[in-house]
DOSENU-395008 format. One record per residue: residue number from 1; residue in one letter; x, y, z of N, C-alpha, C in turn. Coordinates in pm, whole numbers, plus 50000, padded with zeros to 5 digits. Atoms other than C-alpha are relative to their C-alpha. Layout:
<pts>
PT   num   residu     n_X     n_Y     n_Z    ca_X    ca_Y    ca_Z     c_X     c_Y     c_Z
PT   NUM        a       X       Y       Z       X       Y       Z       X       Y       Z
...
</pts>
This chain:
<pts>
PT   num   residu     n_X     n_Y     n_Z    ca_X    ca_Y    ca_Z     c_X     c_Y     c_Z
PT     1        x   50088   50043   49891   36551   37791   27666   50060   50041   50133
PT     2        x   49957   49967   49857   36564   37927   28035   50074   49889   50060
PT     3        x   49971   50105   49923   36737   37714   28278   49972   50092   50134
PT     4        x   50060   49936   49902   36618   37779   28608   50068   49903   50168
PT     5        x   49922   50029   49838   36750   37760   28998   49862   50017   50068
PT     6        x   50085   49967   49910   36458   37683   29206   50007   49937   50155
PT     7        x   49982   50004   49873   36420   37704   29574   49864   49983   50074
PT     8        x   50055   50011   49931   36186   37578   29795   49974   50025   50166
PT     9        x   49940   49938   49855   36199   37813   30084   49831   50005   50099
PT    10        x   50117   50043   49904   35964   37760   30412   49976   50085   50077
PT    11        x   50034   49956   49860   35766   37913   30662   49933   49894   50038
PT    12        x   50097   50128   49956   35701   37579   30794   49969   49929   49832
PT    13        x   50023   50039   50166   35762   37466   30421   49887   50056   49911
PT    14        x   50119   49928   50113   35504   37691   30277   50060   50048   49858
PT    15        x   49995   49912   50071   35690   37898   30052   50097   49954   49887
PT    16        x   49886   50094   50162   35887   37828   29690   50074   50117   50001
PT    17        x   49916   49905   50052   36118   38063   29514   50095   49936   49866
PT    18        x   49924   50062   50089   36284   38021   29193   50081   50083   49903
PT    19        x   49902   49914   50058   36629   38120   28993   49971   49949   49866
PT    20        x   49984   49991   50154   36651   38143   28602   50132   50067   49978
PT    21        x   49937   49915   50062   36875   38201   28407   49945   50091   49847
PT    22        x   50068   49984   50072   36820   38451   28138   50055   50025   49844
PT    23        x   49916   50015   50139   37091   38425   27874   50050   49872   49968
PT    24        x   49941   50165   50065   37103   38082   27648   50111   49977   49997
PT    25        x   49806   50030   50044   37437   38137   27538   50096   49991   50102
PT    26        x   49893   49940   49869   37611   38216   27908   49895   49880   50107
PT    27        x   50037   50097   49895   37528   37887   28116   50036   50024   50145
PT    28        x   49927   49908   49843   37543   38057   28483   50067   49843   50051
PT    29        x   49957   50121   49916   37792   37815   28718   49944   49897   50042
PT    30        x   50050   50063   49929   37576   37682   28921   49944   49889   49920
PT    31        x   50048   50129   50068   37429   37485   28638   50103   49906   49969
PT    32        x   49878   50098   50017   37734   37316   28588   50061   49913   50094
PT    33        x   49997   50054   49867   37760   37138   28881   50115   49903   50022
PT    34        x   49824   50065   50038   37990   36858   28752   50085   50051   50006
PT    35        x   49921   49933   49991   38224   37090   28688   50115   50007   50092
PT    36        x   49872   50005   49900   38360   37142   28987   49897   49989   50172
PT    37        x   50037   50103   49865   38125   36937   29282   50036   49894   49969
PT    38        x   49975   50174   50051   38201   36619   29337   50047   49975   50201
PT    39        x   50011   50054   49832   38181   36409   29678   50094   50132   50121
PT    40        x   49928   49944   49857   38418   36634   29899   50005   50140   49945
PT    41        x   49995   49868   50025   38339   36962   29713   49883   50047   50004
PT    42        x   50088   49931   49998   38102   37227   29790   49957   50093   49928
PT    43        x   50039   49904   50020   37935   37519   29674   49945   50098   50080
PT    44        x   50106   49846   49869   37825   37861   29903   49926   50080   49892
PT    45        x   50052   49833   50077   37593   38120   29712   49958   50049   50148
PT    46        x   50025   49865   49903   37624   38407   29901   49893   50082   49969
PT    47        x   50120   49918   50007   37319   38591   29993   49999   50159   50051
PT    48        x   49973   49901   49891   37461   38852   30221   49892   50177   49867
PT    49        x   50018   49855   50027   37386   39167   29957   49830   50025   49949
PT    50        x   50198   50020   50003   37009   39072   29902   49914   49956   50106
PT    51        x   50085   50095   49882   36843   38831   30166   50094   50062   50070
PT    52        x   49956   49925   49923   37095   39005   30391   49972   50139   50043
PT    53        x   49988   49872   49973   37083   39367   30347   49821   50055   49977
PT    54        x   50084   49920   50008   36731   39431   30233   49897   50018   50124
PT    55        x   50069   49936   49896   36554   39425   30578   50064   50082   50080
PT    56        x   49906   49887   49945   36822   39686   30719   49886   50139   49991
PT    57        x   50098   49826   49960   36603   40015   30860   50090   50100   49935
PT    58        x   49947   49884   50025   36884   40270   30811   50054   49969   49836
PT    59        x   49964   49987   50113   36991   40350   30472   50145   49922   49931
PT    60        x   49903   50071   50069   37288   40161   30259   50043   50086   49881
PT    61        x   49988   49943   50079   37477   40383   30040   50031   49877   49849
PT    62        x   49950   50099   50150   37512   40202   29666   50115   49968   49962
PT    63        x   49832   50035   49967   37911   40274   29701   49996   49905   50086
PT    64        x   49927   50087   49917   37914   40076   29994   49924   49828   49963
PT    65        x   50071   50095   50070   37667   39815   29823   50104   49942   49909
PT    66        x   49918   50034   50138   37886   39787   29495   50138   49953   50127
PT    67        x   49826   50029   49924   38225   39778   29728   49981   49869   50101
PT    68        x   50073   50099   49887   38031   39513   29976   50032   49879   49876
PT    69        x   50035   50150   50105   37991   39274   29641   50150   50020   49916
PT    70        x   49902   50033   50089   38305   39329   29476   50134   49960   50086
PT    71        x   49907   50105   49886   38494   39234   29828   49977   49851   49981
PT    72        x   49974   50154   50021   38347   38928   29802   49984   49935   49910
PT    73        x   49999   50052   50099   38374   38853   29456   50152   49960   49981
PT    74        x   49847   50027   50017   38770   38830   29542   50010   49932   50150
PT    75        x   49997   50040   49859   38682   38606   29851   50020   49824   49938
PT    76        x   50005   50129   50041   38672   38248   29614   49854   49979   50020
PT    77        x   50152   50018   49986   38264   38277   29643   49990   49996   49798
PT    78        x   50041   50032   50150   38114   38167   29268   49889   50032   49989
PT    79        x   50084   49940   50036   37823   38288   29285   49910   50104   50141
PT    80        x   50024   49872   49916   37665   38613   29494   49870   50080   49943
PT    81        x   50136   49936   50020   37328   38713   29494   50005   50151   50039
PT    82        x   49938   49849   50029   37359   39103   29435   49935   50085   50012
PT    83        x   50094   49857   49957   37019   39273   29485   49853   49909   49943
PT    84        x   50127   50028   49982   36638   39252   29474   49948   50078   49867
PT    85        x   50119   49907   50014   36418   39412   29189   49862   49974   50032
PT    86        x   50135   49985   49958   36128   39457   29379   49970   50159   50022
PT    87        x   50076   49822   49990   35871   39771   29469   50130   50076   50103
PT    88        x   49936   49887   49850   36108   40059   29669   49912   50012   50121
PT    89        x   50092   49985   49862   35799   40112   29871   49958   49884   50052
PT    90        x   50003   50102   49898   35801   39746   29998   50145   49982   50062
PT    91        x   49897   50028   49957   36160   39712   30025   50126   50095   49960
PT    92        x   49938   49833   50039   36320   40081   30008   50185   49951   49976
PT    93        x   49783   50001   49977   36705   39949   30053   50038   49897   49900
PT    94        x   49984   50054   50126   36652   39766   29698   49991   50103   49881
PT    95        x   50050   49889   50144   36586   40084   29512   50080   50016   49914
PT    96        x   49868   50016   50146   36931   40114   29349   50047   49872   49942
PT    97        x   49907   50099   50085   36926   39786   29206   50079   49983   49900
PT    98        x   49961   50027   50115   36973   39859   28866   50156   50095   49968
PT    99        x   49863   49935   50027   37275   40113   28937   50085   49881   50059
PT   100        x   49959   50080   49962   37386   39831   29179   50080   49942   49854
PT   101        x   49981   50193   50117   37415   39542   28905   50048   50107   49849
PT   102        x   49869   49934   50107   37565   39808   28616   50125   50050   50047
PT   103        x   49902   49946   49956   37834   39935   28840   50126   49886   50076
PT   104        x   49893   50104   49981   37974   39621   29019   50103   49932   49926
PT   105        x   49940   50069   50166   38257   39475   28855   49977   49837   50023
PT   106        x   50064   50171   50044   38138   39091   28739   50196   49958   49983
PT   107        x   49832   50128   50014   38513   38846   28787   49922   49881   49950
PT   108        x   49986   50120   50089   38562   38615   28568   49957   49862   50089
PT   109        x   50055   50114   49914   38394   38299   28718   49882   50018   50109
PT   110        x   50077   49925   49882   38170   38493   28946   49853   49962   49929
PT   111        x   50141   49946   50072   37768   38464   28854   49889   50084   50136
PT   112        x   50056   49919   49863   37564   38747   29033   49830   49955   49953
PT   113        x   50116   49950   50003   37184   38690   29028   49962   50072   50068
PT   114        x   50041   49899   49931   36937   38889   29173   49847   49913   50005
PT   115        x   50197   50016   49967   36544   38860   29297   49939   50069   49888
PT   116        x   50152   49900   50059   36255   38943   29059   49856   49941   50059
PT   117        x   50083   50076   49926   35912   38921   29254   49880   50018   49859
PT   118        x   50089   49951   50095   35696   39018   28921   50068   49989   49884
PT   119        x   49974   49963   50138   35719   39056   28540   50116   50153   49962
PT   120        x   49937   49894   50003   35838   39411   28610   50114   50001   50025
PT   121        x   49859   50016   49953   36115   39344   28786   50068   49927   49921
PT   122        x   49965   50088   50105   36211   39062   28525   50088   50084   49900
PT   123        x   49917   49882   50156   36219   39310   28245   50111   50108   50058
PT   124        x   49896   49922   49981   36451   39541   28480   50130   49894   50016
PT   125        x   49863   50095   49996   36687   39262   28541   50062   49989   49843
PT   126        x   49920   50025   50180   36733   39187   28132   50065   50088   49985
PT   127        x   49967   49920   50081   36759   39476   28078   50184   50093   50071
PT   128        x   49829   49987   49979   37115   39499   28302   50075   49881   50005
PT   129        x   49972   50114   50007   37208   39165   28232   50060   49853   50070
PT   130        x   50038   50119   49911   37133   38968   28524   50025   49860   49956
PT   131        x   49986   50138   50089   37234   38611   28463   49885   49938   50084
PT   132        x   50065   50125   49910   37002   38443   28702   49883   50104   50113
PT   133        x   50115   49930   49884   36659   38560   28908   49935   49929   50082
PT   134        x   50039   50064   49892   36496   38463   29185   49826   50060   50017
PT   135        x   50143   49977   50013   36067   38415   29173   49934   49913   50091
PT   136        x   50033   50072   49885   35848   38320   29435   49895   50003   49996
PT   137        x   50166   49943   50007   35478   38223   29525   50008   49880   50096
PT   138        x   50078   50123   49928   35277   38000   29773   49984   49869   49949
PT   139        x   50077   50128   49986   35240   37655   29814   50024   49895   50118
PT   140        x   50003   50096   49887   35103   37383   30058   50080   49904   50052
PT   141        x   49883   50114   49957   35349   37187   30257   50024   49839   49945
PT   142        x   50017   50111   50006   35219   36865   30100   50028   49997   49896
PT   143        x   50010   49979   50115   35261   37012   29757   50116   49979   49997
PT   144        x   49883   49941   50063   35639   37071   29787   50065   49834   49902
PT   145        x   49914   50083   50087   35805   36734   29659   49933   49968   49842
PT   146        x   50050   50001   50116   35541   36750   29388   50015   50104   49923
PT   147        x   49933   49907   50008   35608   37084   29336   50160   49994   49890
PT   148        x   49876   50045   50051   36007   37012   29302   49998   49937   49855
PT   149        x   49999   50085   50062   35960   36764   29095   49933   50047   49798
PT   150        x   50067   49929   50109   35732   36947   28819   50100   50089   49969
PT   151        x   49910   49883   50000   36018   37223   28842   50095   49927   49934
PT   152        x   49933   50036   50117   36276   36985   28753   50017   49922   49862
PT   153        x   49993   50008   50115   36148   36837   28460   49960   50110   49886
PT   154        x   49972   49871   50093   36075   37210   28305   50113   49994   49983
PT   155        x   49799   49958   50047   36495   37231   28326   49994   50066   50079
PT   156        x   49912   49950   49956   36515   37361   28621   50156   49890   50071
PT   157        x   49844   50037   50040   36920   37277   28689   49953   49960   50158
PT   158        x   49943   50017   49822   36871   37320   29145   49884   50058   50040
PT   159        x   50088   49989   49882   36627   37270   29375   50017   50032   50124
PT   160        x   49927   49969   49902   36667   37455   29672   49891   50010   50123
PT   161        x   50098   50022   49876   36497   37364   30008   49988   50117   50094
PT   162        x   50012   49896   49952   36458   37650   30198   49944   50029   50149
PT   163        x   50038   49973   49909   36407   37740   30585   49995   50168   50005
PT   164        x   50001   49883   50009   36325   38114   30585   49977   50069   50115
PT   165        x   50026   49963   49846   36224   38159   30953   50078   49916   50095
PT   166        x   49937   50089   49902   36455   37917   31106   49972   49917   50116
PT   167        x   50052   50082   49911   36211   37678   31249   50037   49827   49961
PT   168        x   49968   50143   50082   36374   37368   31052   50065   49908   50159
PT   169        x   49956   50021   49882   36515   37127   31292   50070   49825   49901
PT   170        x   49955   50088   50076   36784   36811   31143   49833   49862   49988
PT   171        x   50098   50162   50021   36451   36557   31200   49902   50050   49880
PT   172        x   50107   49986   50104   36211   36753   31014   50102   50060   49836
PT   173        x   49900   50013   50146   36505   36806   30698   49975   49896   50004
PT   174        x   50010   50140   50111   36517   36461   30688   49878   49956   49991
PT   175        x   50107   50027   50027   36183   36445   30654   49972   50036   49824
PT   176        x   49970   49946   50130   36208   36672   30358   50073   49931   49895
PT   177        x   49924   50062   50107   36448   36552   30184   49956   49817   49998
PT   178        x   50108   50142   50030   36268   36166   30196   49935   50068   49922
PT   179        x   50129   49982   50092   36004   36304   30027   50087   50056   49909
PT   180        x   49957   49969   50101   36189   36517   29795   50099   49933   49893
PT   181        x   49883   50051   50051   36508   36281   29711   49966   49903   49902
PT   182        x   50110   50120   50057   36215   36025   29592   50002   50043   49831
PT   183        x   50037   49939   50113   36156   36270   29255   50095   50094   49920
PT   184        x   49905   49924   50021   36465   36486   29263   50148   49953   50013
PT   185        x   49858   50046   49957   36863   36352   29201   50036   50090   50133
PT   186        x   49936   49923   49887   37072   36493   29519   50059   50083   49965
PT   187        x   49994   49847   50060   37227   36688   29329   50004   50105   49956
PT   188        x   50053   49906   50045   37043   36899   29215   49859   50032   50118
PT   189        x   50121   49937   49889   36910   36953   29561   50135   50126   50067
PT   190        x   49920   49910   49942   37026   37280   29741   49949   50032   50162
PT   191        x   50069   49962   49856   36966   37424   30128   50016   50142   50026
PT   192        x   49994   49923   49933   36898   37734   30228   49926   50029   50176
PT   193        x   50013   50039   49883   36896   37783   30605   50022   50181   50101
PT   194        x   50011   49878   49892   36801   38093   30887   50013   49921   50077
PT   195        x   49955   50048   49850   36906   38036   31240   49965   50066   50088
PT   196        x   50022   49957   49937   36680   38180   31403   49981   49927   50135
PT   197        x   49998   50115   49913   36660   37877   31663   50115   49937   50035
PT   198        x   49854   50033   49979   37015   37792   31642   50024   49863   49925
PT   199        x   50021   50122   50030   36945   37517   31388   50105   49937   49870
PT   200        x   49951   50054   50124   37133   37581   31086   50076   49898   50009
PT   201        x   49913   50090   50028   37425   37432   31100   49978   49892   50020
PT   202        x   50065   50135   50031   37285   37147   31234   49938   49945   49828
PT   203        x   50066   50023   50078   37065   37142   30956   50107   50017   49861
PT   204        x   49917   50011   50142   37329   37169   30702   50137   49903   49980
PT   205        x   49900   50138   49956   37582   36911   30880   49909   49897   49979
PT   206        x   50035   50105   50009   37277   36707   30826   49955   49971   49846
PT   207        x   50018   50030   50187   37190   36768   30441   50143   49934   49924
PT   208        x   49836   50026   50066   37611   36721   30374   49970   49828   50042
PT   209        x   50022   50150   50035   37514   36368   30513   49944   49907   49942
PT   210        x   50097   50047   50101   37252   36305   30287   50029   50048   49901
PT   211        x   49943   49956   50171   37460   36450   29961   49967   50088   49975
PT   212        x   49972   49853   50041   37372   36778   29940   50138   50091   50012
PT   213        x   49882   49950   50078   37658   36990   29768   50013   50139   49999
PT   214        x   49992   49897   50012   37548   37315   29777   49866   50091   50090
PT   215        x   50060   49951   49923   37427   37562   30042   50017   50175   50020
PT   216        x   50014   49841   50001   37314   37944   30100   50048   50029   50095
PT   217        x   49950   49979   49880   37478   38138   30360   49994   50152   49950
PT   218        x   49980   49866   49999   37526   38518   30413   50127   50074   50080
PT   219        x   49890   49966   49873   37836   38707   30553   49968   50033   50080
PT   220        x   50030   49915   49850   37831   38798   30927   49821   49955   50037
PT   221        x   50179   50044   49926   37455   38623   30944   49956   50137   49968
PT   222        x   50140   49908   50060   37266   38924   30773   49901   49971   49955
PT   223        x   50083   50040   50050   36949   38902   30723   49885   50019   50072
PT   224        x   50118   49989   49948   36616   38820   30800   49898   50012   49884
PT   225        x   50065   49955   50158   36320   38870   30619   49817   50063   50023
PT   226        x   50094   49907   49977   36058   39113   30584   49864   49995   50039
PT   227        x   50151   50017   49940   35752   38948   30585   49963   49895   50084
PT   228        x   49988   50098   49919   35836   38687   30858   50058   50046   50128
PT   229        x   49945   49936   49837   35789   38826   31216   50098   49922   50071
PT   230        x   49947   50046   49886   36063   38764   31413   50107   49909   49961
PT   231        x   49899   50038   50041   36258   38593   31215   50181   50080   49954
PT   232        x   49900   49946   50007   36645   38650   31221   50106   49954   49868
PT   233        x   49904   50017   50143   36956   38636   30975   50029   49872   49978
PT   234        x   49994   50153   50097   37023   38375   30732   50184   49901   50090
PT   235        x   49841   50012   49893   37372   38153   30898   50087   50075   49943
PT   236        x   49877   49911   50055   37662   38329   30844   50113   49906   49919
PT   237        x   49856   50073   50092   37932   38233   30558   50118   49931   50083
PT   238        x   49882   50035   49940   38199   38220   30768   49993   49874   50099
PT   239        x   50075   50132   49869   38041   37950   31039   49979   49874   49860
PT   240        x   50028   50095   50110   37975   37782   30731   50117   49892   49905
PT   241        x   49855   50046   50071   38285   37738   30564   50128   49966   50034
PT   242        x   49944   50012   49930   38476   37709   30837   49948   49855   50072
PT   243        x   50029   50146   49953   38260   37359   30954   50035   49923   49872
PT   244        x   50011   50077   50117   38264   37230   30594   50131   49970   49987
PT   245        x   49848   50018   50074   38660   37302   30509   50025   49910   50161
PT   246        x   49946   50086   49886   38699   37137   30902   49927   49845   49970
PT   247        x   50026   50154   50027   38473   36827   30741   50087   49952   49928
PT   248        x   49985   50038   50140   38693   36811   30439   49982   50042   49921
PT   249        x   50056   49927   50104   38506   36998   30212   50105   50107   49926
PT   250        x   49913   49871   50088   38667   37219   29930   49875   50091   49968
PT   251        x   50062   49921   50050   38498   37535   29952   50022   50133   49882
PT   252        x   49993   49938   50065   38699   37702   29765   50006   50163   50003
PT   253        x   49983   49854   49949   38688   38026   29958   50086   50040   50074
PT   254        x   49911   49980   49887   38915   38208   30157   49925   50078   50114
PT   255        x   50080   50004   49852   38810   38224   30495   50051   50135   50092
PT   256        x   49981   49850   49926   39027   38552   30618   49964   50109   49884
PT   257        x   50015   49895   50120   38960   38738   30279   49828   50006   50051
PT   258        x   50175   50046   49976   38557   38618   30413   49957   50099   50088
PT   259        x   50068   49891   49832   38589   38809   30768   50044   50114   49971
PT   260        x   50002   49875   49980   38740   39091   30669   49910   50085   49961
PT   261        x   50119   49942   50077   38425   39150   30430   49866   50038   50077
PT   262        x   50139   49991   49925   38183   39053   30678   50010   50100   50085
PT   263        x   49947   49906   49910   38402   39296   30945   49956   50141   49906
PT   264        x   50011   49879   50047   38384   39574   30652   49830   50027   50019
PT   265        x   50111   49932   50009   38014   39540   30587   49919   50011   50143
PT   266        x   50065   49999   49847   37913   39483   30990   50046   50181   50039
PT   267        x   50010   49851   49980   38082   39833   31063   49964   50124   49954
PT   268        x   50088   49916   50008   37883   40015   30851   49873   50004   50044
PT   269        x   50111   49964   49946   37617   39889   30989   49966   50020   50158
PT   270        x   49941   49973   49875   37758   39944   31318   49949   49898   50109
PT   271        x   50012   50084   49824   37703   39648   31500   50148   49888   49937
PT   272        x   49843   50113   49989   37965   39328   31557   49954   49894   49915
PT   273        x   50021   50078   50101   37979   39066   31292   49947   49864   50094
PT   274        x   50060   50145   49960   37713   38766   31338   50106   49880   50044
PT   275        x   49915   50189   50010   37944   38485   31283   50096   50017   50110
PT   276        x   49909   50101   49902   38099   38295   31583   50137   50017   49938
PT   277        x   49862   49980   50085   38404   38231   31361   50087   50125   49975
PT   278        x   49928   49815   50028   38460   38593   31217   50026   50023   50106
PT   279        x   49908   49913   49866   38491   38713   31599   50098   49947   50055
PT   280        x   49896   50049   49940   38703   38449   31679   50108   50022   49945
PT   281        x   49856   50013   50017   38965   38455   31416   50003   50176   49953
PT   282        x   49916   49839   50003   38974   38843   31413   50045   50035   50148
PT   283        x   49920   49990   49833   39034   38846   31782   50155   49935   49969
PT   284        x   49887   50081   50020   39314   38577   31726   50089   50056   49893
PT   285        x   49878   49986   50074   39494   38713   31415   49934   50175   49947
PT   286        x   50063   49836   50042   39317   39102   31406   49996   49999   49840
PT   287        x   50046   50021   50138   39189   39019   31017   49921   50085   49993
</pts>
């Protein structure tokens, strides 16, 4: 039986999204949650090489793709979302997924999913042995905790709340999460969060006070997303993990092994790395 990671990502809470896994025998991390959360421990899935890179105009070579994900598979990140199969002609800088995801090397503890927006894409993920996908469709803002709720008694394992345009703001999360916390344990609630307003972190200093355990981030704030004018990159890892390990939190990552990744993949794309943090502690200790 599937087990499934679903996400409830918003334009103004419109929009869902949901992970699977697709091998019984190989229980991806994240479902394991016990494991290794617990009150003062976190989780990051890194988004940077999917929800990061695929609205990028200029081209992304697949070397620097594969070398992008296998930096930060030696950063203490556990799980790393790794690529998109969707159409090339909607989202051209996903086209090498499937060399992507056979060529990276997979570390021991690491789980990479990926996006499938269709059936098609599904069957290309099996068929390189994707542990975990990501599926998405419409629904009404009023729908979502009912929504959730139908999701996790199929088995899915994580519900993941989702701001995708970065209009969230800490009052209207806790709005969300009331309604959702009603039908769904905490945790097996997740956050993903854009900053296009300057909200995340707020918004994720305010889910950590309401027991959420596990949150999306991207290195260097890459991102954005294609079919949401105007919207900018998802928060950056490093801003992330750098407030959490200053709450307490065990993230479990290393935080200069973090910037030098976000530093590698920002200068190919030749601008200066998103994250606050990254510029500060590479100024301070040239990382």
């Amino acid at each position: 039986m599937a087990n499934f990671r679903s996400s409830l990502s918003k334009l103004s809470f419109i929009k869902i999204r949901r992970f699977s896994a697709l091998r019984d025998q190989e229980k991806p991390l994240s479902q394991n949650l016990g494991s290794y959360i617990g009150p003062k421990k976190v989780k990051i899935v890194e988004v940077g090489p999917r929800d990061g890179l695929q609205n990028e105009k200029q081209p992304i070579s697949t070397e620097i793709k594969i070398n992008f994900i296998n930096k930060l598979s030696r950063t203490g990140l556990k799980v790393i979302e790794a690529t998109s199969f969707v159409s090339p002609k909607l989202v051209p800088q996903m086209a090498d997924c499937e060399e992507v995801m056979k060529k990276i090397t997979r570390e021991p503890g690491v789980n990479y999913p990926v996006l499938t927006p269709n059936l098609k894409g599904l069957e290309k993920a099996i068929s390189v042995n994707a542990g975990e996908v990501a599926i998405f469709g419409e629904v009404p803002p009023e729908a979502v905790a009912k929504i959730a709720e139908r999701l996790y008694k199929m088995g899915c394992y994580e519900i993941s709340l989702g701001d995708t345009i970065g209009v969230g703001t800490p009052g209207s999360l806790t709005n969300m999460l009331s309604a959702v916390r009603k039908v769904i344990p905490v945790e097996r609630l997740a956050l993903h969060c854009h900053d296009t307003y300057g909200q995340a972190l707020a918004n994720i200093y305010c889910a950590s006070e309401h027991g959420i355990r596990v949150f999306d981030s991207s290195v260097a704030g890459l991102g954005g997303c294609p079919f949401a004018k105007g919207a900018t990159g998802n928060v950056a890892t490093e801003d992330v993990v750098y407030m959490l390990q200053g709450m307490g939190f065990h993230t479990g990552v290393n935080l200069e092994n973090l910037v030098r990744t976000g530093n590698y993949i920002s200068q190919h794309l030749g601008r200066q790395n998103g994250s606050k943090t990254a510029v500060a502690l590479t100024a301070k200790n040239n990382v």
